[in-house]
N, CA, C and O atoms as a GROMACS GRO file, in nm:
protein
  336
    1UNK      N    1   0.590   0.559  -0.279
    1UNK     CA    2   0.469   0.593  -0.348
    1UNK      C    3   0.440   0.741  -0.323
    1UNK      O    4   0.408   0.786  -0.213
    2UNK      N    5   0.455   0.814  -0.435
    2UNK     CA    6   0.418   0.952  -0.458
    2UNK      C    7   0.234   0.989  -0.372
    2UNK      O    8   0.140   0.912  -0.352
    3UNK      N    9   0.247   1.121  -0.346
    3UNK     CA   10   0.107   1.151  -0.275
    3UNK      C   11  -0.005   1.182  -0.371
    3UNK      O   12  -0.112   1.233  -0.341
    4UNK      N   13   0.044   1.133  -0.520
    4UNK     CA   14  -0.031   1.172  -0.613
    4UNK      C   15  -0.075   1.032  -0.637
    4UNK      O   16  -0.193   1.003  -0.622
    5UNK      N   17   0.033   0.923  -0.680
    5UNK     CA   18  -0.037   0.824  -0.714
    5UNK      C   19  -0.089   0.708  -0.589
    5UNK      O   20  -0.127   0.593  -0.611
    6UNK      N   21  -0.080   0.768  -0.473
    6UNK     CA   22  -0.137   0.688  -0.361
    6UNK      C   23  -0.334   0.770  -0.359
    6UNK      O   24  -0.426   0.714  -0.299
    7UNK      N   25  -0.350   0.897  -0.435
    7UNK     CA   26  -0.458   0.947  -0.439
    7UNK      C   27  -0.558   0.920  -0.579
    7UNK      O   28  -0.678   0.940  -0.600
    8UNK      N   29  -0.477   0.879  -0.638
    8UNK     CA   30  -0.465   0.794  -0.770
    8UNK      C   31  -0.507   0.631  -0.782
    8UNK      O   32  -0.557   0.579  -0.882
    9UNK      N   33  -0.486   0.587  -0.699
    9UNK     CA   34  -0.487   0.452  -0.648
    9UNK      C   35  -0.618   0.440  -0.563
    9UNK      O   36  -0.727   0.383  -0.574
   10UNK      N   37  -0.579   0.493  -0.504
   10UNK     CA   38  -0.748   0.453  -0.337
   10UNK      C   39  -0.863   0.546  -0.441
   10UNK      O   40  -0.976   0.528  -0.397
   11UNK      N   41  -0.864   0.624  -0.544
   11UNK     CA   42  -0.990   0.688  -0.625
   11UNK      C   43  -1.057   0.567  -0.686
   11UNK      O   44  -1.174   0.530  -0.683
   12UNK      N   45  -0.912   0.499  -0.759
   12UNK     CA   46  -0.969   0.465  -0.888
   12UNK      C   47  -1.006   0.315  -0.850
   12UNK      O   48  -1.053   0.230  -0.926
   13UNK      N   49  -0.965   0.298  -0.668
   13UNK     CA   50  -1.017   0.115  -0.634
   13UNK      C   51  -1.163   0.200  -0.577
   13UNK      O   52  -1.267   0.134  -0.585
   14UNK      N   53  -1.172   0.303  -0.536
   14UNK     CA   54  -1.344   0.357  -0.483
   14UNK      C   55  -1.403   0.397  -0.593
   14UNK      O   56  -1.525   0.388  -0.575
   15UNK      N   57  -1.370   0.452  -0.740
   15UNK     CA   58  -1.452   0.414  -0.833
   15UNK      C   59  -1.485   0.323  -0.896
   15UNK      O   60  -1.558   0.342  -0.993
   16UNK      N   61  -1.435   0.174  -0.854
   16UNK     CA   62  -1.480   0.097  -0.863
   16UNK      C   63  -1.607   0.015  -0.815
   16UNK      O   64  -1.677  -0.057  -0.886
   17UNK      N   65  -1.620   0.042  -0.683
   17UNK     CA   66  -1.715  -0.009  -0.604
   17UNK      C   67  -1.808   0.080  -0.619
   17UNK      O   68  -1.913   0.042  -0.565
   18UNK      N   69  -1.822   0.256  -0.705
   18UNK     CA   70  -1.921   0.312  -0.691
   18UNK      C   71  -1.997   0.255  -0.794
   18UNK      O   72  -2.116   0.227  -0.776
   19UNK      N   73  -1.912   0.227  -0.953
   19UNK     CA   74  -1.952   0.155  -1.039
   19UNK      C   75  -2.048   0.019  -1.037
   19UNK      O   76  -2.153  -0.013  -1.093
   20UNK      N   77  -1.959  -0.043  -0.945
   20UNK     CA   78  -2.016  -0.156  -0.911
   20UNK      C   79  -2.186  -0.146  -0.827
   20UNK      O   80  -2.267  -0.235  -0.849
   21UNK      N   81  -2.208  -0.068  -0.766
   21UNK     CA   82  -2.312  -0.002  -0.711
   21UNK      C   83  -2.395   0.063  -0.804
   21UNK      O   84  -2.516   0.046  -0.789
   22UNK      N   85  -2.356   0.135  -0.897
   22UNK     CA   86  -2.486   0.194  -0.984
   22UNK      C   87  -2.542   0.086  -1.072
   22UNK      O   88  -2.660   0.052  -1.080
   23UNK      N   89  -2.390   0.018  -1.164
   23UNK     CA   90  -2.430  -0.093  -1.245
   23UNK      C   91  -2.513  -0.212  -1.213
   23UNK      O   92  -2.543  -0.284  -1.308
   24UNK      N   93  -2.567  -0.254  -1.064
   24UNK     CA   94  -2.627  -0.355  -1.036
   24UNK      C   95  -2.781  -0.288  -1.070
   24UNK      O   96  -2.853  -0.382  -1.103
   25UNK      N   97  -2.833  -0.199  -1.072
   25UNK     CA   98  -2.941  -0.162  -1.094
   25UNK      C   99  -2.985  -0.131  -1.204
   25UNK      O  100  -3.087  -0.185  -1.248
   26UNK      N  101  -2.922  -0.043  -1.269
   26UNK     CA  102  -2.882  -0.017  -1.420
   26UNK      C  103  -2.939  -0.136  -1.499
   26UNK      O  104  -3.045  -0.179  -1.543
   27UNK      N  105  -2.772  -0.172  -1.488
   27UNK     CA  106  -2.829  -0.304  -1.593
   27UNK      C  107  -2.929  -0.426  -1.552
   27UNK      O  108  -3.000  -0.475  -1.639
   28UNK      N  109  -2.932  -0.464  -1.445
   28UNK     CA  110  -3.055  -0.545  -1.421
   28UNK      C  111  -3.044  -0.643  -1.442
   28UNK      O  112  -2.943  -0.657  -1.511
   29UNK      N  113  -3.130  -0.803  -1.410
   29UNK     CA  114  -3.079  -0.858  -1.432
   29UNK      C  115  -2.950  -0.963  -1.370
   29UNK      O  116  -2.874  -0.922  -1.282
   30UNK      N  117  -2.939  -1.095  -1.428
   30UNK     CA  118  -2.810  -1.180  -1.368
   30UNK      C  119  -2.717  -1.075  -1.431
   30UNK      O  120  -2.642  -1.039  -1.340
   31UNK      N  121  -2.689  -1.015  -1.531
   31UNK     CA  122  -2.586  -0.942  -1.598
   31UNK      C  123  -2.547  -0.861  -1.495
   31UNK      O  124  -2.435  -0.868  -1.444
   32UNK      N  125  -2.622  -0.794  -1.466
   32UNK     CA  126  -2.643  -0.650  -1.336
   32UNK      C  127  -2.538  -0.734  -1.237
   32UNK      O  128  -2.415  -0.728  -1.235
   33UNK      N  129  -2.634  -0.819  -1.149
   33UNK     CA  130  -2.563  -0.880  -1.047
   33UNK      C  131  -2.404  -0.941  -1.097
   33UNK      O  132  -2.327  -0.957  -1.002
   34UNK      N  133  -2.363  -0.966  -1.194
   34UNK     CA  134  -2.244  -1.023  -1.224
   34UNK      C  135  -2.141  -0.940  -1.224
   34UNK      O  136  -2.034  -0.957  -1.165
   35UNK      N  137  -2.191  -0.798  -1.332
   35UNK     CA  138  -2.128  -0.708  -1.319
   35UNK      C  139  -2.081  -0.638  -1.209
   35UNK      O  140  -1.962  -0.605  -1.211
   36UNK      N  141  -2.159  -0.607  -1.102
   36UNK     CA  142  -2.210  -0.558  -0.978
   36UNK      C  143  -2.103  -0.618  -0.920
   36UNK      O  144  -1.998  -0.556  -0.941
   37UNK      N  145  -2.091  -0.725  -0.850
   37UNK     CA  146  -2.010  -0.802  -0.828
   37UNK      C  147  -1.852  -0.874  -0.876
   37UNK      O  148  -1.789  -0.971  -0.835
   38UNK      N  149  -1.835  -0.801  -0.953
   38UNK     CA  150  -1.719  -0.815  -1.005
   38UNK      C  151  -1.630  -0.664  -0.979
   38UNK      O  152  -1.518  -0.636  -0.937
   39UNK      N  153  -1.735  -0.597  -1.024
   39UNK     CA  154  -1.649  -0.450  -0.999
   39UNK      C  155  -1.635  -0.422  -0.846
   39UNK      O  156  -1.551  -0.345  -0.800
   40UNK      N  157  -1.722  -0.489  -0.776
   40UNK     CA  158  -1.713  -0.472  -0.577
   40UNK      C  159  -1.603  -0.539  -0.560
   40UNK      O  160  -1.502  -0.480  -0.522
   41UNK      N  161  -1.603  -0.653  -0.579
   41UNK     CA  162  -1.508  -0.705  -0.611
   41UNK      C  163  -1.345  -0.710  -0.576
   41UNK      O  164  -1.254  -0.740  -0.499
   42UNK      N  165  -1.384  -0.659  -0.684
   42UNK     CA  166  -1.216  -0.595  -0.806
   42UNK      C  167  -1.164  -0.445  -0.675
   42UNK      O  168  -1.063  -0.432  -0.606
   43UNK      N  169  -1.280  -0.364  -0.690
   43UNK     CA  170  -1.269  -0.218  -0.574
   43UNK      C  171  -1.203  -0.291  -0.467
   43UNK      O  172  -1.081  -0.286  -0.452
   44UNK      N  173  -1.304  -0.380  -0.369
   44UNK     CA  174  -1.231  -0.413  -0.219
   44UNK      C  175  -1.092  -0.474  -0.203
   44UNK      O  176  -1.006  -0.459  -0.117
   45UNK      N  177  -1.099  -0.553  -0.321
   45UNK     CA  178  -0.972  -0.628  -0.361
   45UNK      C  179  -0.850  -0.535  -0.380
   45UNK      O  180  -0.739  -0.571  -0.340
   46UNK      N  181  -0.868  -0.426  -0.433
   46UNK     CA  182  -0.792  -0.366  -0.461
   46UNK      C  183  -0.762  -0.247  -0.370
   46UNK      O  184  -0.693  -0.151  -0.406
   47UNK      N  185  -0.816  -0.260  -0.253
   47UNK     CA  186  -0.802  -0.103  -0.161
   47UNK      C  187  -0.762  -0.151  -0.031
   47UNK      O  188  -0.716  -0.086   0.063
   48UNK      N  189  -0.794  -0.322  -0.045
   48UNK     CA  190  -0.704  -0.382   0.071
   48UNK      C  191  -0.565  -0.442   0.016
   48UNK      O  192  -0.477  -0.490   0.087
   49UNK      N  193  -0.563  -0.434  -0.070
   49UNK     CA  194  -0.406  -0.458  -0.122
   49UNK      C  195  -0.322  -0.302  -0.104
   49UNK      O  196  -0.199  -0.294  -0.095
   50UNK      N  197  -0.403  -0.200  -0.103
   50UNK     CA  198  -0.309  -0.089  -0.144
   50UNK      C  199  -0.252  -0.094   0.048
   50UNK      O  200  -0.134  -0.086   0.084
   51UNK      N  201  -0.344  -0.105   0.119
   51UNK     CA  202  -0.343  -0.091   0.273
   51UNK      C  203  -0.236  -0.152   0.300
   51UNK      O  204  -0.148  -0.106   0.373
   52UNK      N  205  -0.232  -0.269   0.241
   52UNK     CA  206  -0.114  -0.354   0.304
   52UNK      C  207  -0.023  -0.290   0.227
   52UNK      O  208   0.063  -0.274   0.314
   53UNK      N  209   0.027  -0.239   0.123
   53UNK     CA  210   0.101  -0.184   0.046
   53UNK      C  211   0.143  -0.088   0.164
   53UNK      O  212   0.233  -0.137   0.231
   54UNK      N  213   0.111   0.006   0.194
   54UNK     CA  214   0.137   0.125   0.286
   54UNK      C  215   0.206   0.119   0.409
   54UNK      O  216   0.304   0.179   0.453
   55UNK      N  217   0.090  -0.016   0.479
   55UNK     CA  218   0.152  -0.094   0.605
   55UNK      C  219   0.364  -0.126   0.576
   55UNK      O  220   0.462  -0.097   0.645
   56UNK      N  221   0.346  -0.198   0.436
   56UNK     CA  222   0.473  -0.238   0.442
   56UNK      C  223   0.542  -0.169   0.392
   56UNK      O  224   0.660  -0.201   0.408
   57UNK      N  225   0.517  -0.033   0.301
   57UNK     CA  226   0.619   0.077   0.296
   57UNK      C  227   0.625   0.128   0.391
   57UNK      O  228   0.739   0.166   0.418
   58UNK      N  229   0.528   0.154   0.483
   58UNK     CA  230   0.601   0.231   0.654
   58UNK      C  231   0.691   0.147   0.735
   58UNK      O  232   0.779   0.190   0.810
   59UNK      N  233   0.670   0.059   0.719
   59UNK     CA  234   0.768  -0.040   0.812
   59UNK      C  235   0.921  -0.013   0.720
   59UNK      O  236   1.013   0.028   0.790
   60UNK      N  237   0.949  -0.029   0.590
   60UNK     CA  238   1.001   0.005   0.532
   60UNK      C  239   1.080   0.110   0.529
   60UNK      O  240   1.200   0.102   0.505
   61UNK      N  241   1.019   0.216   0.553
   61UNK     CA  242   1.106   0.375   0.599
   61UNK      C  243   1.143   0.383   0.757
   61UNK      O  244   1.205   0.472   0.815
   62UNK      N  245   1.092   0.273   0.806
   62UNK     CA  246   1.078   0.258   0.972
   62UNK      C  247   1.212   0.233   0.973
   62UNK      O  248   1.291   0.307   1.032
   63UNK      N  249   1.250   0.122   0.906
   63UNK     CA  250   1.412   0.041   0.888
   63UNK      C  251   1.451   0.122   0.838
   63UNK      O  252   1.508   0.158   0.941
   64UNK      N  253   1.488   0.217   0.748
   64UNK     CA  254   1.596   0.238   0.677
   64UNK      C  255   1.603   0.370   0.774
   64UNK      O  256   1.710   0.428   0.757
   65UNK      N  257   1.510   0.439   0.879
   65UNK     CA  258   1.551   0.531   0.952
   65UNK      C  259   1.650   0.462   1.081
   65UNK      O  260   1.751   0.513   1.129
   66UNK      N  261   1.587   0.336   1.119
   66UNK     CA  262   1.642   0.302   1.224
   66UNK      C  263   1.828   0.243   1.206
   66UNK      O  264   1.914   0.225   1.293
   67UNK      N  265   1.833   0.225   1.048
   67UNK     CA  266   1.972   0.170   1.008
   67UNK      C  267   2.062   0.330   1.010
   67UNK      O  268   2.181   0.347   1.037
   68UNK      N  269   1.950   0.440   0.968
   68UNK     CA  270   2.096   0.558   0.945
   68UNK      C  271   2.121   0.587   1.114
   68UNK      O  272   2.232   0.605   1.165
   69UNK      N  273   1.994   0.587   1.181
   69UNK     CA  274   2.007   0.617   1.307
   69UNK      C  275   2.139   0.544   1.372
   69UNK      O  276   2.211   0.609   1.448
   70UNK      N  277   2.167   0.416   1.342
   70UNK     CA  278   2.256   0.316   1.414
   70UNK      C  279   2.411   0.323   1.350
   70UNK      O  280   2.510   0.275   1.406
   71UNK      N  281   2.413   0.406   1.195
   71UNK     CA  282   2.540   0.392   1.160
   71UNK      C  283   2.589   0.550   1.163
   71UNK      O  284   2.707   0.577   1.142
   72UNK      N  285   2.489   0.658   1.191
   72UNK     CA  286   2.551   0.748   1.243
   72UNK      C  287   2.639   0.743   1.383
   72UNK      O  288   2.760   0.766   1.378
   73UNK      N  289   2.567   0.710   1.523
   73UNK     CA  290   2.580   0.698   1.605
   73UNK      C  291   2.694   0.568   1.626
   73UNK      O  292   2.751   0.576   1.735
   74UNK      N  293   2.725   0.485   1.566
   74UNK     CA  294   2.842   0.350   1.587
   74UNK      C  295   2.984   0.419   1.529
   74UNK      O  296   3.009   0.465   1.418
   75UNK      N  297   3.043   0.412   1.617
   75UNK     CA  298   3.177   0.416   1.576
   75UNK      C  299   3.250   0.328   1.548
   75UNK      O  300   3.210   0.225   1.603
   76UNK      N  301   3.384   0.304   1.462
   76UNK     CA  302   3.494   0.234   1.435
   76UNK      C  303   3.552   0.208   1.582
   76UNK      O  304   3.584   0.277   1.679
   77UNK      N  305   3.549   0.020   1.538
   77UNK     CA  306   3.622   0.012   1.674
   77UNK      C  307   3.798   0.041   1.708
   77UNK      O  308   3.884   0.012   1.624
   78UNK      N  309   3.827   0.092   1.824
   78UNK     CA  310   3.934   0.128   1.823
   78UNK      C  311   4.071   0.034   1.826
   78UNK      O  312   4.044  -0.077   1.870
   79UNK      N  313   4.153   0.044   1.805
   79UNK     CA  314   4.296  -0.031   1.789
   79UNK      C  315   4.336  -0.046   1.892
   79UNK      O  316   4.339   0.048   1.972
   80UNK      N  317   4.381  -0.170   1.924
   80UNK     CA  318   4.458  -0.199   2.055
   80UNK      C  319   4.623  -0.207   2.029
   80UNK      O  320   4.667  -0.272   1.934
   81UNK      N  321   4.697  -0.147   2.108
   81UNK     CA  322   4.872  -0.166   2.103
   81UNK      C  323   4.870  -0.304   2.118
   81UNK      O  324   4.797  -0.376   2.186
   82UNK      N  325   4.951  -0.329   2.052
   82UNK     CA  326   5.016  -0.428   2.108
   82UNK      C  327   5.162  -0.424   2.242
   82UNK      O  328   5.256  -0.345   2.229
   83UNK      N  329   5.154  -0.505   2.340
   83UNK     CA  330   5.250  -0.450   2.418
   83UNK      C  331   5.378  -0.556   2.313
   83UNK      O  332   5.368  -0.655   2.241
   84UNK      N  333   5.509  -0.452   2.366
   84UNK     CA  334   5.608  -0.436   2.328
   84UNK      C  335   5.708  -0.591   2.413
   84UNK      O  336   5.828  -0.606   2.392
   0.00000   0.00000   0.00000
């Protein structure tokens, strides 16, 4: 995930919940509250999914550092003679 669309992502799940925050007053009303609540919602829902998203792309680059680390460093095992 690019540093653009990870800034892209956590905006547009926190303009959600700001939405969700103006619109409960705004519109007024069960509508208000429905709305309100859907867009909070939808925001938290969506900014704890990105978290875990992150969590498991770091673990992710965690492994694939710890695999070059292990196949740089391993050598071919060596050949044994056979005795004669």
């Amino acid at each position: 995930m690019t540093p653009r669309t990870r800034l892209l992502s956590f905006g547009a799940a926190a303009l959600l919940i700001v939405l969700g925050v103006i619109a409960g007053p705004v519109l007024g009303g069960i509508t208000g509250e429905a709305v309100a609540i859907a867009l909070l919602s939808i925001g938290a829902i969506a900014i704890v999914s990105l978290v875990f998203l992150e969590v498991g792309l770091s673990e992710d680059r965690e492994r694939a550092r710890e695999r070059a680390g292990r196949t740089v460093r391993r050598r071919p095992p060596r050949r044994r003679r056979r005795p004669d």
